[in-house]
Structures are given as structure tokens and as C-alpha cells.
DRENMIPA-340273 format. One record per residue (C-alpha): residue number from 0; residue in one letter; x, y, z. Coordinates in pm, 1 decimal, decimal comma. Each point is the difference from the previous one (the first is absolute). Last residue first. Layout:
<nodes>
+-----+---------+----------+----------+----------+
! num ! residuo !       xx !       yy !       zz !
+-----+---------+----------+----------+----------+
! NUM !       A !        X !        Y !        Z !
...
+-----+---------+----------+----------+----------+
</nodes>
This chain:
<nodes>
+-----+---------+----------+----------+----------+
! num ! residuo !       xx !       yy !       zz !
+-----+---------+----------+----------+----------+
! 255 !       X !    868,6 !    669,1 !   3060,9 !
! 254 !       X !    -56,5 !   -359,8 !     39,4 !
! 253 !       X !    -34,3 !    -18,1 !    307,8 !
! 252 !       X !    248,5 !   -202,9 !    159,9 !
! 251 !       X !    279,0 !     42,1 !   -177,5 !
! 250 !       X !    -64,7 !    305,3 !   -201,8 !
! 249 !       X !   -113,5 !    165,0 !    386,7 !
! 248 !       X !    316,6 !   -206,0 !     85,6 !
! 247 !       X !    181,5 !    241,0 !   -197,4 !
! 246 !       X !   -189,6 !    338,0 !     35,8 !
! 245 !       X !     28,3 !    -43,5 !    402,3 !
! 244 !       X !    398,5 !   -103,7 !    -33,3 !
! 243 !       X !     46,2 !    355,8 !   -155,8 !
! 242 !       X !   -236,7 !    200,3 !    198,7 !
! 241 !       X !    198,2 !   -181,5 !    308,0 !
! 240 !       X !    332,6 !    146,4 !   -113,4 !
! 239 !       X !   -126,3 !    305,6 !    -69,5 !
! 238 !       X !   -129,0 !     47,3 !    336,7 !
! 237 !       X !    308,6 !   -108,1 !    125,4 !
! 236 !       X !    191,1 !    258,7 !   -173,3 !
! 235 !       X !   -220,7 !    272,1 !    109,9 !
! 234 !       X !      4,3 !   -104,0 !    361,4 !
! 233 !       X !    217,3 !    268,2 !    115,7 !
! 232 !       X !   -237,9 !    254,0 !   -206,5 !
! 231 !       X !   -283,4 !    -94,2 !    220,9 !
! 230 !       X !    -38,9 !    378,2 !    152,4 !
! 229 !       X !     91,2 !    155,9 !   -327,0 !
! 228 !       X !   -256,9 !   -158,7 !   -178,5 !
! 227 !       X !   -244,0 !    341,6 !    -13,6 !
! 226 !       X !   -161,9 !    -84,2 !   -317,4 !
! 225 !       X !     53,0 !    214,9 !   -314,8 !
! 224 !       X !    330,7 !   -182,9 !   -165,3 !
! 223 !       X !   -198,8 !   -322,3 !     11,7 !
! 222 !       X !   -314,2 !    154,3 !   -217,8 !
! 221 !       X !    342,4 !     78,9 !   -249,0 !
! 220 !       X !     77,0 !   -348,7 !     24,5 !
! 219 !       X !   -327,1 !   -153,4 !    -48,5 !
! 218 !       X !    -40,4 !    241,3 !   -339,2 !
! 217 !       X !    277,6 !   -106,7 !   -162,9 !
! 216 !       X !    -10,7 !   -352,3 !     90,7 !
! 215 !       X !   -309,2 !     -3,4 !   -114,9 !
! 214 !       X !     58,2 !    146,5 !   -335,0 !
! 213 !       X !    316,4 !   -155,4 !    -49,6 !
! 212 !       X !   -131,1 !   -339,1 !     37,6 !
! 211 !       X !   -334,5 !    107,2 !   -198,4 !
! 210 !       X !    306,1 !     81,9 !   -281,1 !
! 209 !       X !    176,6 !   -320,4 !    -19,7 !
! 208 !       X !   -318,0 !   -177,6 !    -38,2 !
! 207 !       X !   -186,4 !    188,8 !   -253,5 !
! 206 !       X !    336,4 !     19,0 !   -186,5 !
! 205 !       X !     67,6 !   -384,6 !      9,0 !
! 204 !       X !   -366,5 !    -69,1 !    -69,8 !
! 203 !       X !    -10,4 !    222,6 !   -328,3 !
! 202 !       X !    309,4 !   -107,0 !   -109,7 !
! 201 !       X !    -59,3 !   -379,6 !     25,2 !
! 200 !       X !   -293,6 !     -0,3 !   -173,5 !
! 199 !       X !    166,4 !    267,8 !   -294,3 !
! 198 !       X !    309,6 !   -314,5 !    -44,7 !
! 197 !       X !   -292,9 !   -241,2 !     30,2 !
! 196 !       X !   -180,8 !    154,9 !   -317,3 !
! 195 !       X !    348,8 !     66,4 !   -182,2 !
! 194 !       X !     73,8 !   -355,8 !      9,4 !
! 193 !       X !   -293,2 !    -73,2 !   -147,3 !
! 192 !       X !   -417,0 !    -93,6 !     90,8 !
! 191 !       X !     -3,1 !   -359,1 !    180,9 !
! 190 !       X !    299,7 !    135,6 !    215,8 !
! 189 !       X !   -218,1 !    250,5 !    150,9 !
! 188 !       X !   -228,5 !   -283,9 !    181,7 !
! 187 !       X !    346,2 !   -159,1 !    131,1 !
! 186 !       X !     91,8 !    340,0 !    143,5 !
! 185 !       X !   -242,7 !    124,5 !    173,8 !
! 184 !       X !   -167,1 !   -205,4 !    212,6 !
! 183 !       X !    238,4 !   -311,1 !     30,3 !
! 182 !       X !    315,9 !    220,4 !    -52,9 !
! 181 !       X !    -91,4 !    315,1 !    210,9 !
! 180 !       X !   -276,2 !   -103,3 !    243,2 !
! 179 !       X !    278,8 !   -101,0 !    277,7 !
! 178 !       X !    261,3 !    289,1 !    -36,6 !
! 177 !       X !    288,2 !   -212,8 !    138,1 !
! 176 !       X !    218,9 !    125,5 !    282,5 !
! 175 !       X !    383,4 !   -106,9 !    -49,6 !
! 174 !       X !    108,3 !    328,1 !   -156,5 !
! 173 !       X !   -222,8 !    163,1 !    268,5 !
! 172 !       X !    253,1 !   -210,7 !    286,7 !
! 171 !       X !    326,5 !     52,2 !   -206,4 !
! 170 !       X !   -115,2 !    409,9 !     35,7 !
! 169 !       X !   -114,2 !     24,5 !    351,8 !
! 168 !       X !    353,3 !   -175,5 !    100,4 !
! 167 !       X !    147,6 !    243,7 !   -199,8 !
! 166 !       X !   -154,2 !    327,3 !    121,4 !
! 165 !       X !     83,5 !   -138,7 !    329,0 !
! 164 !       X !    368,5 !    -62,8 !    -14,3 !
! 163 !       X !    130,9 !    281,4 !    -48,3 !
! 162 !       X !   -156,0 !    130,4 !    328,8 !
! 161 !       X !     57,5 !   -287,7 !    221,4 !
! 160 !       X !    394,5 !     40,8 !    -66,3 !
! 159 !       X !    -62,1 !    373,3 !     80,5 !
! 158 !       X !   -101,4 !    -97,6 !    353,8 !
! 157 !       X !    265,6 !   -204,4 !     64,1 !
! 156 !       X !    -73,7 !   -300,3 !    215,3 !
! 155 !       X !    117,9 !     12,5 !    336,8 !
! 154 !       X !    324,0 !     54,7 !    193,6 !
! 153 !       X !    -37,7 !    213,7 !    316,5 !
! 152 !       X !    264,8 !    205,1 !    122,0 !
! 151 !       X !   -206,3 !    271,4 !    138,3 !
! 150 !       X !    220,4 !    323,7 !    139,3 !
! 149 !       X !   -175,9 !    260,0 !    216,4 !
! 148 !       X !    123,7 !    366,8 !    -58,5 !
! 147 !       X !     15,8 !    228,8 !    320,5 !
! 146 !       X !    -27,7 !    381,9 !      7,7 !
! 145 !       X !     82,1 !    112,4 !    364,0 !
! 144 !       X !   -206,5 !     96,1 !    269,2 !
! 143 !       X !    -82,7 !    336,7 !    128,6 !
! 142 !       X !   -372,0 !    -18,4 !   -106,3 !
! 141 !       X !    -72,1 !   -285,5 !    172,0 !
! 140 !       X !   -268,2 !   -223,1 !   -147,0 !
! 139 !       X !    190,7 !    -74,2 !   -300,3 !
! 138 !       X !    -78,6 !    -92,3 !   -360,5 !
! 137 !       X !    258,5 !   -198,5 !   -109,3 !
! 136 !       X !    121,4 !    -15,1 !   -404,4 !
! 135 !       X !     86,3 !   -328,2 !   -133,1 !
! 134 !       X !    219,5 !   -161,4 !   -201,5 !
! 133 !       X !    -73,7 !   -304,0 !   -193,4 !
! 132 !       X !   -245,4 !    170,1 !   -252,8 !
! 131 !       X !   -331,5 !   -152,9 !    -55,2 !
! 130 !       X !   -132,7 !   -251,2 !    226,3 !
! 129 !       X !     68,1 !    -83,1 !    340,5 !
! 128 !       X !   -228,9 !    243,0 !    171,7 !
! 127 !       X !     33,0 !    251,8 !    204,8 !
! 126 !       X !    -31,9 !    157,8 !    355,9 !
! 125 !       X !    238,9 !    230,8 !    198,1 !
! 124 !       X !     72,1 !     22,1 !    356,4 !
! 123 !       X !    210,8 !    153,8 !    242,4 !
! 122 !       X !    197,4 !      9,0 !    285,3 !
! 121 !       X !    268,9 !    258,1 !    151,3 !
! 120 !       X !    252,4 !   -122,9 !    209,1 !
! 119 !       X !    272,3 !    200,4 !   -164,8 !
! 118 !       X !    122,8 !   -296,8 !   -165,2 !
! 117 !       X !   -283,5 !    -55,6 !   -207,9 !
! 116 !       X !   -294,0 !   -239,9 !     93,6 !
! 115 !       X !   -229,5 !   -184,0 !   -281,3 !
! 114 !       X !   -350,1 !   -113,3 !     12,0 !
! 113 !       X !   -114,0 !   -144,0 !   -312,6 !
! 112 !       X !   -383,3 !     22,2 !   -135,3 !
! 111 !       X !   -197,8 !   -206,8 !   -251,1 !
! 110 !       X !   -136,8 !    106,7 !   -348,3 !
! 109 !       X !   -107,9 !   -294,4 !   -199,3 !
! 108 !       X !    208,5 !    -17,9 !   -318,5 !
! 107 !       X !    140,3 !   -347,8 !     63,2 !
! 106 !       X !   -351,0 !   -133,1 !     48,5 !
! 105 !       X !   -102,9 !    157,3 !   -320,1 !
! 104 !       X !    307,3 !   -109,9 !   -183,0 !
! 103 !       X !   -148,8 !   -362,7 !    143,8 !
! 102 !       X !   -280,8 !     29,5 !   -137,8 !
! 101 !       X !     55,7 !     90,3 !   -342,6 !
! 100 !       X !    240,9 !   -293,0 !    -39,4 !
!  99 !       X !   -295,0 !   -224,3 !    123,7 !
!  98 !       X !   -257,7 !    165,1 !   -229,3 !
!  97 !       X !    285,0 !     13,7 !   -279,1 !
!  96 !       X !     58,5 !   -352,4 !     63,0 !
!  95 !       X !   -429,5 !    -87,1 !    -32,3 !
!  94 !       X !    -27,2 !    221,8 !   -313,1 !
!  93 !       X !    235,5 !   -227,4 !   -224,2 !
!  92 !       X !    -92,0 !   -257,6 !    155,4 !
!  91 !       X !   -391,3 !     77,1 !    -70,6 !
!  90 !       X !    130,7 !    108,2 !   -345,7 !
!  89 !       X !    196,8 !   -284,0 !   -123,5 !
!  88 !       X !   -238,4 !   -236,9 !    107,8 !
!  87 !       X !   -287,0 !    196,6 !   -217,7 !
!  86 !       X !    251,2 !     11,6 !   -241,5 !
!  85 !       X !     18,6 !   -434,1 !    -28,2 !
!  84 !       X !   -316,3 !    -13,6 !     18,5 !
!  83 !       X !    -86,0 !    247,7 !   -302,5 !
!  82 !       X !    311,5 !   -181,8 !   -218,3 !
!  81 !       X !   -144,3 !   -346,9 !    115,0 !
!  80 !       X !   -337,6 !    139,5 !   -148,2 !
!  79 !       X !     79,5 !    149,0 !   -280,3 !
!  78 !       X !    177,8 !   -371,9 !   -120,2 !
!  77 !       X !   -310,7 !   -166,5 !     59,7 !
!  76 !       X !   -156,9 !    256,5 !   -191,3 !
!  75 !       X !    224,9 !    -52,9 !   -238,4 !
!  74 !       X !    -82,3 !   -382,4 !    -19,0 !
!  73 !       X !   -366,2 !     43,9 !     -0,1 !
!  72 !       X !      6,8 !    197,7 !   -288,3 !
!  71 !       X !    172,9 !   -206,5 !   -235,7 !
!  70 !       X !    356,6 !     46,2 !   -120,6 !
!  69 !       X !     19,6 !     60,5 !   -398,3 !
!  68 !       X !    336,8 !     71,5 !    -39,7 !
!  67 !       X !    -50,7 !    384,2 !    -85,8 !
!  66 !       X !   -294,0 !     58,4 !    224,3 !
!  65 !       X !    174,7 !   -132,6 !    298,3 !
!  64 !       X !    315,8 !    242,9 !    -62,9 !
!  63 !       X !   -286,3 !    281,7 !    -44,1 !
!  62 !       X !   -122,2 !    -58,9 !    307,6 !
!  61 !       X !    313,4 !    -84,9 !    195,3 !
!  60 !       X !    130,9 !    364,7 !   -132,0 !
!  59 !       X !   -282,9 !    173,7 !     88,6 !
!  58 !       X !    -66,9 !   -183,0 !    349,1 !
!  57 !       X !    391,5 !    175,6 !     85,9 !
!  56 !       X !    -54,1 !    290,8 !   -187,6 !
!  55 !       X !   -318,5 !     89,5 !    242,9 !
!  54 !       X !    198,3 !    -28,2 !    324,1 !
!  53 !       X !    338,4 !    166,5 !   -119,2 !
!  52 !       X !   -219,6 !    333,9 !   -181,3 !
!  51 !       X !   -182,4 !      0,6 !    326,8 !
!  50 !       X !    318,7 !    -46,3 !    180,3 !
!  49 !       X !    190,3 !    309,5 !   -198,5 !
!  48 !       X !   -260,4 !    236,0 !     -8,7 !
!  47 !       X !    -99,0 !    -44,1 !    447,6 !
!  46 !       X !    379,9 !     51,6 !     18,3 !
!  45 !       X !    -63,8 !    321,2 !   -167,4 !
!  44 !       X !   -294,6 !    139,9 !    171,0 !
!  43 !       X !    190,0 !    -52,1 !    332,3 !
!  42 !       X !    301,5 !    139,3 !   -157,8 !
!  41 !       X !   -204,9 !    336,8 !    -69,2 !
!  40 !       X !   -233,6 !     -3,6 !    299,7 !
!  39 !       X !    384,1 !     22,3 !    188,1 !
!  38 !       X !     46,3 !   -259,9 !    224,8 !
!  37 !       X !    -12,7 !     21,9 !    324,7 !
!  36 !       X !    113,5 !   -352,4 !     94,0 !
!  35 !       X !   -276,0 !    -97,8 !    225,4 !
!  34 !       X !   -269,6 !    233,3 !   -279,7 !
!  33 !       X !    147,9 !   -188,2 !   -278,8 !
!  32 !       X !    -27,2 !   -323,0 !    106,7 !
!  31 !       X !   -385,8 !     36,9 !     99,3 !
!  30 !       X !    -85,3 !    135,6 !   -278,3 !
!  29 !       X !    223,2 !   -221,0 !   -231,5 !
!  28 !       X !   -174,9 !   -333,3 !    171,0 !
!  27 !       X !   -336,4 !     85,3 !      6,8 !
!  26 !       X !     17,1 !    102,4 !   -401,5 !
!  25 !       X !    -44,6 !   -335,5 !   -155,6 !
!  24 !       X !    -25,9 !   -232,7 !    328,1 !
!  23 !       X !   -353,4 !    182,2 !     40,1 !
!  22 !       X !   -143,2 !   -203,8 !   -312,3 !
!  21 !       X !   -323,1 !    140,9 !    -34,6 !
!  20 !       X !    118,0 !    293,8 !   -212,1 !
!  19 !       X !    209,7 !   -156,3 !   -182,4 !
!  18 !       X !   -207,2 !   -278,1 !   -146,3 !
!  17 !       X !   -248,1 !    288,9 !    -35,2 !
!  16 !       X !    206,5 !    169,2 !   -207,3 !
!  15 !       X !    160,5 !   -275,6 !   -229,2 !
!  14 !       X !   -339,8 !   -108,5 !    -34,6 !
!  13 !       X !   -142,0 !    311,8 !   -149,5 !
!  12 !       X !    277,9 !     35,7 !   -229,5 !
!  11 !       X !    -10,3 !   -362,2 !   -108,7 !
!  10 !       X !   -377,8 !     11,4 !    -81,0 !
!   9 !       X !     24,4 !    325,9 !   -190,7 !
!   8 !       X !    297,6 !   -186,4 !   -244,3 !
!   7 !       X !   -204,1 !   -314,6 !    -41,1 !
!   6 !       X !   -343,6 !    223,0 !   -105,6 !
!   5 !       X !    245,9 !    167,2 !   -213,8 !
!   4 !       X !    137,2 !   -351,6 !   -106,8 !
!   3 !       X !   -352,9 !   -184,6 !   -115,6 !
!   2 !       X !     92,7 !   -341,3 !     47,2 !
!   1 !       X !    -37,6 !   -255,5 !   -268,7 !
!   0 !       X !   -164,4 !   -323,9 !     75,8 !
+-----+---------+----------+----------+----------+
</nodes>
């Protein structure tokens, strides 16, 4: 039966958005990311670019590879599906060591007080925490008392280590995330038309896809910037962290 390709083409688009749009674990993860690590709106929205372009390439390229040699439908989807698991695992890991990395920079960062006596007899106090810079500044309760720097020697993970990291980690997991209705859906109907027909599918749901992610990320993060978080932002990291592992064993478990 021959498929009518604009009525193709509309379908994809309007998939590809509300694929995205109910699927949290498509923009969850860069809002929450980005507002931890203060990222600029402008590297948030790019990161977002780069793994939606990674996460629909990936089901393009198995789609089109299974078109070519003739593999049946139930074997890609097969295939989509050990990819989705597989993500989903990556994900709630993912999210569940930056939840218990993000908790313990918090714990290190709690402020906590010193009591320290100079040789003059006087005695003071100053309160911190352990995160940040290794020196110091006191804040002193006698006004005659000297300036005193407290020293931390503390070896822990690196900070900026955990920073390069992340974008990447988000990336090999969305290059790893299938988009479900693609291939069966989309696709395989397409490829009964030409070439060209799947080629304008495929399009039409990549951009509709990429850009709801940028949309919503876009607009979550800026709500973000407009709440009064500074209270909680300790916690930011592991808050992330268990957005992160939420959205995966929501695909896990639910489905999502």
C-alpha cells in the first residue's frame, strides 16, 4: 500500500514532539545539570544540541542499516530495546554517584566552628566549611585578635574532574537512548515510498525532537533562575544526582 509522505512527514513531527515532551529523561537531566554546575543557558542549550542530535542518530543509523539488509521489525526493536535498557542503567548510575558525590561535598561544605587561642591568651572562633578554597579567613569574636587562616588537607575527588566529565557521560548515555516510535513507526512505513521519503521522515522527527528539548530546557532553566534556591544550594548537586537516577528507573520501571 503506498504511503502518502506529507501525511508521513506531519506524523513524524508531531511524534517527535510529544515523544519528547513526555519523556522527562530528555530535558530533566540538562536542567538539572546545568543549574548544579552553573552553567551558562548558552552551554546548557548546547549540550542539550549535541545529545539530541547523538540520541536520534543513533536509532537513525540502525534504522536505515536494518532497512538496507532487510532486518525485520521485530528484530530492531529488539535491538531498541537493549539499547533503551541498557541507558536507562546508565542513567540511574549515572545519577545515583553524582547523588552520593553530591552529598558528600555538601557534608564537607557544612559550616562548623573552630576555637583557636593565640599567644596572648586571647580566644576566638571562626566557622567554615570544607569546601572551596583551602585557606580560610576567621571571623573573630574579639576584636583585638589576630587574623588566623585554617589549613584543610583533605584529599577528595576533584571538583573540575566531575565537571568534564558530565557533559560526556550525558552524551554516551543519549547516544545510547533509542527513539522508540522512530524505525517501527516511522521509518519502515517511509521506506515503502523512496529514499528521499525516509530521508524528509527522519528530518522532520529529528528537528521536532531536538528542538522541544531545547525548548523545555530553555524555558525550565530560566523558571530555575527565578526561584529563591539559595537556601538548598548545598544540595544542588545531589538534587541533580537524584533527578538523574529518578528519569532512569522512571524508563526502567515505568516506562517513561
Amino acid at each position: 500500500m503506498t504511503v502518502d509522505l506529507g501525511l508521513l512527514i506531519l506524523t513524524a513531527a508531531s511524534i517527535g514532539f510529544i515523544h519528547t515532551l513526555l519523556g522527562p529523561d530528555h530535558y530533566v537531566p540538562f536542567v538539572a545539570m546545568g543549574a548544579a554546575r552553573r552553567w551558562s543557558t548558552r552551554k546548557t542549550l548546547w549540550i542539550t544540541s549535541l545529545c539530541g542530535v547523538g540520541h536520534v542518530l543513533g536509532s537513525i543509523v540502525i534504522g536505515f542499516v536494518g532497512i538496507a539488509i532487510g532486518v525485520s521489525i521485530g528484530k530492531i526493536e529488539w535491538l531498541e530495546g537493549v539499547r533503551g535498557d541498557t541507558a536507562a542503567w546508565l542513567l540511574t548510575g549515572f545519577g545515583l554517584a553524582y547523588l552520593a558525590w553530591g552529598l558528600k561535598k555538601a557534608w564537607r561544605g557544612r559550616p562548623h566552628s573552630h576555637e583557636h587561642f593565640h599567644g596572648d591568651g586571647m580566644l576566638h572562633e571562626h566557622s567554615h566549611g570544607h569546601e572551596g578554597a583551602h585557606l580560610h579567613p576567621h571571623v573573630s569574636l574579639n576584636p583585638r585578635s589576630h587574623g588566623h587562616g585554617h589549613v584543610h588537607g583533605h584529599v577528595h575527588l576533584d571538583a573540575q574532574s566531575v565537571k568534564s566529565i558530565t557533559p560526556w557521560a550525558l552524551f554516551v548515555i543519549f547516544v545510547l537512548g533509542p527513539c522508540e516510535p522512530l524505525i517501527p513507526v516511522l521509518m519502515y512505513p517511509a521506506s515503502q515510498h523512496s529514499l528521499w521519503g525516509t530521508v524528509a521522515v527522519v528530518l522532520a522527527f529529528s528537528a521536532a525532537t531536538i528542538a522541544t528539548m531545547l525548548t523545555v530546557v530553555y524555558l525550565a532553566s530560566r523558571g530555575l533562575e527565578r526561584l529563591p534556591l539559595d537556601t538548598a544550594e548545598r544540595y544542588s548537586h545531589a538534587f541533580a544526582g537524584a533527578a538523574l537516577s529518578l528519569c532512569g528507573l522512571g524508563i526502567v520501571f515505568l516506562g517513561l
